[in-house]
N, C-alpha and C positions, 0 to 999 in steps of 0.2 A: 582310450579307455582309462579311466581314473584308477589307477593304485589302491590295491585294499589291504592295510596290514594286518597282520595278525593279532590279537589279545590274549592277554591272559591275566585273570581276574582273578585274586586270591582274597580270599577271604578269611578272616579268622575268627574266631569262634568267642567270646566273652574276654575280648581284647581291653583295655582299657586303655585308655587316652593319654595315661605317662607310665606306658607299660615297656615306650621303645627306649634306647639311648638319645637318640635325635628327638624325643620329646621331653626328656626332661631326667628318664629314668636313670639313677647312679648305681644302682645293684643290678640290673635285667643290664645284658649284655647281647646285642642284636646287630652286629655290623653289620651282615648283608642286606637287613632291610635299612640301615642307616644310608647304605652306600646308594638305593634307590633313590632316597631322599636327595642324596647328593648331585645325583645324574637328572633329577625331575627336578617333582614342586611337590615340596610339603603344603599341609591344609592344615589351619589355626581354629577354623571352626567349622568341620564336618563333622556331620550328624550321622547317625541311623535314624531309621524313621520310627522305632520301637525301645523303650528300655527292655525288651526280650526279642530272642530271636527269630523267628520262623514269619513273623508280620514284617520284619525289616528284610528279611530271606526272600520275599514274596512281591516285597518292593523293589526289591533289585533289580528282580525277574520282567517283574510289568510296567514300571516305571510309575506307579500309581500308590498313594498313600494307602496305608493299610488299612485304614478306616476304607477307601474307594471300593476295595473288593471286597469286606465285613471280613478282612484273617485280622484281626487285633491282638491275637494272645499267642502263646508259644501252642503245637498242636497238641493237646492232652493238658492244657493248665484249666484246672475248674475249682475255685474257691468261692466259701461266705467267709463275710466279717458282718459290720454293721448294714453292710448291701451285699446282692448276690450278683455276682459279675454277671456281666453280658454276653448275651451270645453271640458264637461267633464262627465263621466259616472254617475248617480245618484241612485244605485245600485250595488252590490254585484251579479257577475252574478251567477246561480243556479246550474253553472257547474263549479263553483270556490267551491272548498271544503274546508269547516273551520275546524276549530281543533273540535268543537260541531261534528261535521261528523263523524272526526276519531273518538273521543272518545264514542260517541253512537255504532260506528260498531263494537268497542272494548266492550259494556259491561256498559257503564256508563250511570247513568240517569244522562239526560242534561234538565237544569232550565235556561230559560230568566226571569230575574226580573226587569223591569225599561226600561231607555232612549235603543232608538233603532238609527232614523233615519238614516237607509240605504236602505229605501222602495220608492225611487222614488219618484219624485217632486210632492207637494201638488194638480198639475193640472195632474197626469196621475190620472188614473182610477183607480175604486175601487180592481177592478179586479186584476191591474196588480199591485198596493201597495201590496196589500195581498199576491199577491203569493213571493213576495220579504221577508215578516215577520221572523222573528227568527226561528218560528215552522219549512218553507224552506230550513233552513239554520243548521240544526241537533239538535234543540231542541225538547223534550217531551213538553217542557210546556214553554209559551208564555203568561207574564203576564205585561202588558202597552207598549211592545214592538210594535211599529208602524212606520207612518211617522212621529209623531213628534218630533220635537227638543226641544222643549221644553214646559212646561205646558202653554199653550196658555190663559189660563181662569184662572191662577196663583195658587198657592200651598196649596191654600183652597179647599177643598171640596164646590159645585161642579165640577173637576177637566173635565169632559168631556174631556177623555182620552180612544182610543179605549183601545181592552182586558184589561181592568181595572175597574172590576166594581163600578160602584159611591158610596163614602163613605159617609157619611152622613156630613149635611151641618156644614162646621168649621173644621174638620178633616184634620188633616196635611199630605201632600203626603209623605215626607221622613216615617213619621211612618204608614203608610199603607202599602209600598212597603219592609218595613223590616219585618212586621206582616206578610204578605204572603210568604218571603223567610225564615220566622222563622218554616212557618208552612210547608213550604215543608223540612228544614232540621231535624223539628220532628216526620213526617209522612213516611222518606225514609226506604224504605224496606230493607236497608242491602246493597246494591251497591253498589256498589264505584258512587261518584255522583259527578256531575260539576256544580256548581252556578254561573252565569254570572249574579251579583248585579248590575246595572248599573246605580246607582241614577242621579236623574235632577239634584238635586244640586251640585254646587253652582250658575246655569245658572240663569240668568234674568227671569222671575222679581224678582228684591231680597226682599224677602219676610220671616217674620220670627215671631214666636211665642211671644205674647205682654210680657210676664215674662222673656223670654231670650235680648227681645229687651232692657227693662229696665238695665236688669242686666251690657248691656256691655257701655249704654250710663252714668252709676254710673262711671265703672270701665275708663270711655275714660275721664269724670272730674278728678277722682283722679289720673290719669296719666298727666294732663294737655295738653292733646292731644284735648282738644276743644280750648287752646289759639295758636296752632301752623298753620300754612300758609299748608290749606291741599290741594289746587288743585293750578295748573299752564297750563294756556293758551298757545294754540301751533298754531300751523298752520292752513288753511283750508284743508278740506280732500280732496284728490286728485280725489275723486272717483263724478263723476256728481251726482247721485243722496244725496248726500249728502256738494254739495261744497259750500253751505253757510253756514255751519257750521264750528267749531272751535276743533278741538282733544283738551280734557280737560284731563290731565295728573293728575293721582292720587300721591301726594310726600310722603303719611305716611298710615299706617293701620291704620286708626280711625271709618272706619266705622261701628256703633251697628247692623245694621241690618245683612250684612254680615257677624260679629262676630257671632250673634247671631244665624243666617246658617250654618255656619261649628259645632258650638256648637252642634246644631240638626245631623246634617251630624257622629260627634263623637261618639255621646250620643246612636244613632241607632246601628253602626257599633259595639259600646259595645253590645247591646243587641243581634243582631246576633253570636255572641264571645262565650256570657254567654249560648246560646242557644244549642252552640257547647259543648261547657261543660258538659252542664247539661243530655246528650244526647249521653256521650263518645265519641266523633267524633271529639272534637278537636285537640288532640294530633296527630292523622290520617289525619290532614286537613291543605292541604297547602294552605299558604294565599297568593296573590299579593294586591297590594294596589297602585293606579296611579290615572293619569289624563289625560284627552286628549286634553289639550294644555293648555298654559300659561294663567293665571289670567285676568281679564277683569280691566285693568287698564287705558282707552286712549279714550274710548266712554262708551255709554249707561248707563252714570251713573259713570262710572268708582269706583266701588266698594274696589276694592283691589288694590296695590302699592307690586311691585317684584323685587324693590332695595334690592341687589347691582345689579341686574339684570337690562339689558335695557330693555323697553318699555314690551308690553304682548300679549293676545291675540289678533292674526292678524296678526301679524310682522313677520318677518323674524331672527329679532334679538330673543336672549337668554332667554329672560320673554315671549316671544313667543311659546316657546317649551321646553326650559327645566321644568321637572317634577319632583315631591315627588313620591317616586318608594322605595316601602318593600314587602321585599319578608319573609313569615316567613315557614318553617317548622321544628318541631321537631326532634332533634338528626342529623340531615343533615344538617341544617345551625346554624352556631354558635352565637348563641345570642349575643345581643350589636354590632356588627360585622360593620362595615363600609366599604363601596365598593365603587372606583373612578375610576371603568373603565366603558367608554363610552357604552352605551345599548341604544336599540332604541324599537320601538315600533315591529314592526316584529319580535322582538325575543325572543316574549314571545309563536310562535305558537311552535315552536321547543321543548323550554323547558318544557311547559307543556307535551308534545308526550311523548319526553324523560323520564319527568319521572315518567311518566302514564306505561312507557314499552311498548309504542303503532310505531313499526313500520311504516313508512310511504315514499311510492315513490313519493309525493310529491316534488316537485322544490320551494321554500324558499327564500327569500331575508334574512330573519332571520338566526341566528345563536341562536343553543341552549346555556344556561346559567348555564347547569347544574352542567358543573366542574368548572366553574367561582365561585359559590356558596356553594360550597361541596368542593371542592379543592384546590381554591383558584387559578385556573389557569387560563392566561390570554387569551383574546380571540383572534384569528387570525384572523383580519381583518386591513388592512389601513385606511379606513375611514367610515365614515353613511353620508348619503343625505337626501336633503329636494327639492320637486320641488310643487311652492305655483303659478303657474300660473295667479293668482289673484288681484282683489281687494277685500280687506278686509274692513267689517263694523268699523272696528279699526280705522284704518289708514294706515293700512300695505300696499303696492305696490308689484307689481308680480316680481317673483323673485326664483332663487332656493341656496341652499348654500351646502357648502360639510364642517365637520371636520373630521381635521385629528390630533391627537396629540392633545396639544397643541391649534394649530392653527384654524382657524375658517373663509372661505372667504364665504363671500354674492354676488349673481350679482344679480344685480335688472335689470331687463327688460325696465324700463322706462329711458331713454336717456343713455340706456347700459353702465354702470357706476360698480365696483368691490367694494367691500370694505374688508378688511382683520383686523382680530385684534387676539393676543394672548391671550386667558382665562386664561391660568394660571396666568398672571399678571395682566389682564385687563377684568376679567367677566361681566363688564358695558360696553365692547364696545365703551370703549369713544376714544381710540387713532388706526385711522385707519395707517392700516403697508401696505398697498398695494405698494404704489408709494418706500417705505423703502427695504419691503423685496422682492424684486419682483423673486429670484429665489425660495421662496416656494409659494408665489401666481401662477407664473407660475407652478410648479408642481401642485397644487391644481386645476389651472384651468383646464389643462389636463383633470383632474380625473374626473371633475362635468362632464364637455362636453362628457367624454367616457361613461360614465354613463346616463346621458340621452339619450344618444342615442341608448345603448343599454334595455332602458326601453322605448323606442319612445314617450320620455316628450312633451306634446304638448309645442307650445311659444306665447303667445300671439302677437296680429297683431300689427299695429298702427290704429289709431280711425278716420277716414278721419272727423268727423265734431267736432273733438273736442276744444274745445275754449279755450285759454291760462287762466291762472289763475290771471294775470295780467288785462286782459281783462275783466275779470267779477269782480272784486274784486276791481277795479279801484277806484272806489270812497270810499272808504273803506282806502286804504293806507296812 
């Protein structure tokens, strides 16, 4: 009988791509997810399959691009600008089978820990949120998994968070939701088991414990990162419900509280670690480690900054979607290991299967990882897609992009416009190649258009009442 190890899948919530130590970050301080990196293989370009969460959340689950199942947008995001977004599924249908599915039919206790929001917009019915829940969706056990996106009542107790019983008043959410994922990994009966950890953090409100908050406003004086020029004014946002505002651009990690977030966010995922440990079960237990889209750098505060990276969560561009991605397991991946071929979010449904040893006649947009990782072999694909039909609370405009190689083109929906840039020499997106290389733009373009249409990408319309920017802003210029 083939061996089936355990997982555990953690997930972070509006992570950005040099938010760890082991990617580049010099203020965010993250050993224990460093030390993953050290025992695995870090990823140089994984993706989410969304610059917002719950479409990348949805691809995780089915191994299928967001566009495949029509969830494109976070659940509850509906905006006009110059177009009116697309619509879009706000649910995981119950005839879609997630890898929780397979891996329960196989044998495995399956654990929801944390953020959910794949249950349908805050105005459907009780009814019908619930039957959407993780439980639905091939978990044994459903712990804060719901409709929300985020702790609505903030990261204090009273979190007033459905399946999640109230911690006592001041109690911190990252440390309650590791305390119940510690105690289901040392209550499990001998199984092979699947943990989907899916902490809030680092989502808004950014909130953080008053000893970690001091610690990083000491440590951002003695770097002199309080005399440096930290935010820059941009544009109005495109999107009406927000057009008298201004996108305020994050230029440097300085923020304590956010530090002092992910600190909490490290500190936990250590004790989950230790818990493995102490329990025999970690050397048996493969780890993933991501995010589901690019850091919150452009609105709501704009907390974190994902230079060299363009812009973040929202966007179309690179700080948008690309993610911190470790993969650890014992004796099968080679520690310290660094990997720079393209992954995306769908292709973690595959490789967990694979190397669970769980057959499946399932259809995939993913591709398994597994010899990529063990082998070192490259993976057979041309390119990955993104289709963001949307406005973003960011600043982002609708839009889908395809890479391939190298290369990287965006078309944005609004006054249908391309943009092209090389990442290998230009990961900031600053020098558009469209009008330069236009025989791999035109290959490119091919590929997104075949592609959507073989996923039936919705496209957003034009806005009949929408008002120029000029026109409302007028007296402003």
């Amino acid at each position: 009988m083939e061996h089936k190890p355990n997982f555990l899948f953690i997930l972070a919530d509006d992570l950005g791509w040099m938010d760890l130590s082991c990617t580049g970050s010099t203020f965010y301080e993250t050993p224990n997810i460093d030390n993953l990196a050290l025992e695995g293989m870090r990823f140089t370009n994984a993706y989410a399959a969304c610059p917002v969460c719950s479409p990348t959340r949805a691809s995780i689950m089915t191994g299928k691009y967001p566009a495949s199942i029509g969830l494109t947008n976070f659940v509850g995001g509906n905006a006009r600008g110059y177009l009116v977004d697309a619509p879009y599924a706000d649910h995981i249908s119950v005839n879609e089978k997630t890898f929780a599915d397979e891996l329960k039919d196989n044998g495995y206790r399956t654990w929801h820990v944390g953020k959910w929001h794949l249950a349908g917009r805050y105005d459907r019915t009780e009814e019908f949120k619930t039957s959407h829940y993780p439980d639905k969706h091939g978990f044994d056990v459903n712990i804060a998994g719901c409709e929300a996106g985020m702790p609505h009542h903030g990261y204090f107790a009273p979190w007033m968070i459905k399946n999640l019983s109230e911690g006592e008043k001041g109690e911190y959410l990252p440390d309650r939701l590791t305390d119940e994922a510690i105690r289901l990994v040392r209550n499990n009966d001998g199984r092979p088991f699947f943990l989907n950890l899916w902490y809030y953090l680092v989502h808004i409100p950014i909130e953080a414990k008053k000893e970690d908050i001091e610690y990083f406003i000491k440590k951002k004086r003695d770097l002199s990162l309080d005399k440096v020029v930290e935010f820059e004014t941009g544009d109005f946002f495109p999107c009406e419900h927000k057009m008298n505002e201004r996108i305020i651009r994050r230029l440097v990690q300085s923020d304590p509280v956010y530090a002092a977030m992910l600190k909490s966010l490290d500190k936990n995922i250590g004790r989950v670690m230790e818990a493995l440990k102490e329990t025999g079960q970690y050397d048996d237990t493969v780890v993933f480690f991501t995010s589901d889209n690019g850091g919150l750098s452009t609105a709501e505060g704009s907390p974190t900054c994902n230079k060299p990276l363009n812009e973040g969560k929202g966007w179309m561009y690179e700080g948008g979607v690309r993610e911190p991605l470790i993969i650890k397991w014992k004796d099968k991946i080679k520690p310290g290991s660094i990997c720079h071929e393209i992954v995306t979010s769908p292709d973690f449904y595959p490789t967990i299967l694979e190397m669970a040893h769980v057959n499946t006649s399932k259809n995939v947009d993913g591709l398994s990882l597994l010899d990529l990782v063990s082998n070192d072999k490259k993976l057979a694909r041309e390119a990955v897609f993104w289709h963001y039909p949307h406005y973003a609370n960011q600043g982002g405009t609708p839009g889908s992009s395809v890479r391939m190689g190298n290369y990287k083109l965006i078309q944005f929906y609004e006054y249908d416009r391309c943009e092209l840039y090389n990442l290998e020499d230009d990961p900031g997106e600053s020098i558009d190649l469209f009008d330069i290389r236009k025989d791999i733009a035109g290959r490119m373009m091919i590929l997104l258009e075949e592609w959507k249409k073989s996923v039936e990408g919705m496209v957003p319309e034009r806005n009949p009442s929408f008002v120029p920017w000029s026109k409302c802003h007028s007296e402003l210029i």
